[in-house]
C-alpha positions as CSV (number, residue, x, y, z in Angstrom):
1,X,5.4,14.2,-5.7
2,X,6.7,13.1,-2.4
3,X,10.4,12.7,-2.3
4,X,12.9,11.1,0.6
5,X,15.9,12.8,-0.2
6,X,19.3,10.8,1.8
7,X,22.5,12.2,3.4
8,X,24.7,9.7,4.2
9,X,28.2,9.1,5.3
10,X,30.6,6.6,3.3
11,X,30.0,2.7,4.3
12,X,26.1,3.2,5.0
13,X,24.4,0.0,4.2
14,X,20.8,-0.2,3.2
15,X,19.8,-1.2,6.9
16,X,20.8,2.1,7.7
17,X,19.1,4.1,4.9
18,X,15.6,2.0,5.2
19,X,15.8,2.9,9.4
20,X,16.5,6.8,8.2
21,X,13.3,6.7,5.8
22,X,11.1,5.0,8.4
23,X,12.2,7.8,10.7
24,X,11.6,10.3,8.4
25,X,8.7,9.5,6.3
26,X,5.8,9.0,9.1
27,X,4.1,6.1,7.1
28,X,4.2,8.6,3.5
29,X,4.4,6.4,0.3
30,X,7.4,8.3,-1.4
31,X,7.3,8.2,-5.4
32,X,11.5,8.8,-5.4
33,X,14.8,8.4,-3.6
34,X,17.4,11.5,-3.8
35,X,20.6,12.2,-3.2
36,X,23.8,14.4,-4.7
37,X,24.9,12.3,-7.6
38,X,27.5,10.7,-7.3
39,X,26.4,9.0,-4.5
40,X,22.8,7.9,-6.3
41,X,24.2,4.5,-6.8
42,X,24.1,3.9,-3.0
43,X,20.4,3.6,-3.0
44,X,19.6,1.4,-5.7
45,X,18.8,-1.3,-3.6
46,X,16.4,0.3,-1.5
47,X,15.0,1.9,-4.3
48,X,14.5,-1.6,-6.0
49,X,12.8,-3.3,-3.5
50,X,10.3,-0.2,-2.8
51,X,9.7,0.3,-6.9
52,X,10.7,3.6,-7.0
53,X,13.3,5.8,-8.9
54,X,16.2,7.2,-8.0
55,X,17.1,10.8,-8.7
56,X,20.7,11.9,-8.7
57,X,20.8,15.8,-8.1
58,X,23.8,18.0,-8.8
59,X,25.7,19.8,-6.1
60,X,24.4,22.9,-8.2
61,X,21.4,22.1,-7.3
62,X,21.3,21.4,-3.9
63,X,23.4,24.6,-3.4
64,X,19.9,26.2,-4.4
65,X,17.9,24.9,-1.8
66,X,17.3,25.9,1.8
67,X,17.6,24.0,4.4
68,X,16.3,23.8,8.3
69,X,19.0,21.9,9.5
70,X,22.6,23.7,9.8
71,X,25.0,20.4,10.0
72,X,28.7,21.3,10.3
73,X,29.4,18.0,8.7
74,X,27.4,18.8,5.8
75,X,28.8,21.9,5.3
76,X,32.1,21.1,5.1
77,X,31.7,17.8,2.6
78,X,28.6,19.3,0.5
79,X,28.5,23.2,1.3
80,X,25.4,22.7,2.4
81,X,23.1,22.8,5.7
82,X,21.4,19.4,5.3
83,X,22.3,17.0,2.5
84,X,19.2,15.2,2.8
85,X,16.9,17.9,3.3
86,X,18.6,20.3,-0.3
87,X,18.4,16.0,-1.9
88,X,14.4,16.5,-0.9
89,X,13.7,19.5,-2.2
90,X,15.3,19.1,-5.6
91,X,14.0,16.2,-6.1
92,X,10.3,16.6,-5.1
93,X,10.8,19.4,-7.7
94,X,9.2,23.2,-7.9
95,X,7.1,24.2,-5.2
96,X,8.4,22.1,-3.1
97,X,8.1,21.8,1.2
98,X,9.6,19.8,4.0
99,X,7.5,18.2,5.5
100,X,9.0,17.6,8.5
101,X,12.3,17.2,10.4
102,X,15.1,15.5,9.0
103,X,15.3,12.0,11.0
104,X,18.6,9.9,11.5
105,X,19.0,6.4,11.2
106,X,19.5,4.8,14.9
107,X,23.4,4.2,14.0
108,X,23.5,8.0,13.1
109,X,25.4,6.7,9.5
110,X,22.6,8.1,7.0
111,X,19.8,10.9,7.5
112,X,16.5,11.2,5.6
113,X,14.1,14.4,4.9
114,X,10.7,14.2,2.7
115,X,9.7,17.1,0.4
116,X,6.8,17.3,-1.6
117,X,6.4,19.5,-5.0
118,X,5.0,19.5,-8.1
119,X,7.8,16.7,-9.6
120,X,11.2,17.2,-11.8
């Protein structure tokens, strides 16, 4: 299952979050969109007009996974490295991998990661 897991900051608009996954996803079909939870509602939209879910993953979670990317940012809001990237690899489930480097969208207001794994 191939996953784009999202990071992004308050006010990001789906023109930000569709630029991030292009970025990101080098032409991959992803089966889901991920993000921490209470911020799942935020890609709906996207999510919608692709016809994929949305997983919400825990802080817990995320807290679990490691991460490439370091971001201060990140850190301090989530407690983790990459929000995107720990999103990814919940969500793409066990076994998963990064499959590449996170990507930010060209207003730097979201980021995307893909991770595949065996699913939820």
């Amino acid at each position: 299952m191939i996953v784009a897991g999202f990071g992004f900051r308050r006010g990001a608009g789906e023109a930000s979050l569709r630029d991030a996954l292009q970025r990101a996803s080098a032409g991959r079909k992803v089966a889901a969109l991920a993000t921490v939870a209470d911020k799942a509602g935020a890609l709906h939209g996207l999510a919608a007009g692709m016809g994929v879910a949305v997983i919400g993953v825990s802080e817990a979670e995320m807290a679990e996974m490691v991460t490439v990317t370091r971001s201060a940012a990140s850190l301090r809001a989530r407690g983790v490295g990459s929000v995107a990237e720990a999103a990814a690899l919940a969500g793409a489930g066990r076994g998963a991998a990064l499959l590449g480097a996170r990507a930010l969208s060209g207003d730097r207001m979201a980021s995307c990661a893909i991770a595949e794994g065996d699913g939820r």
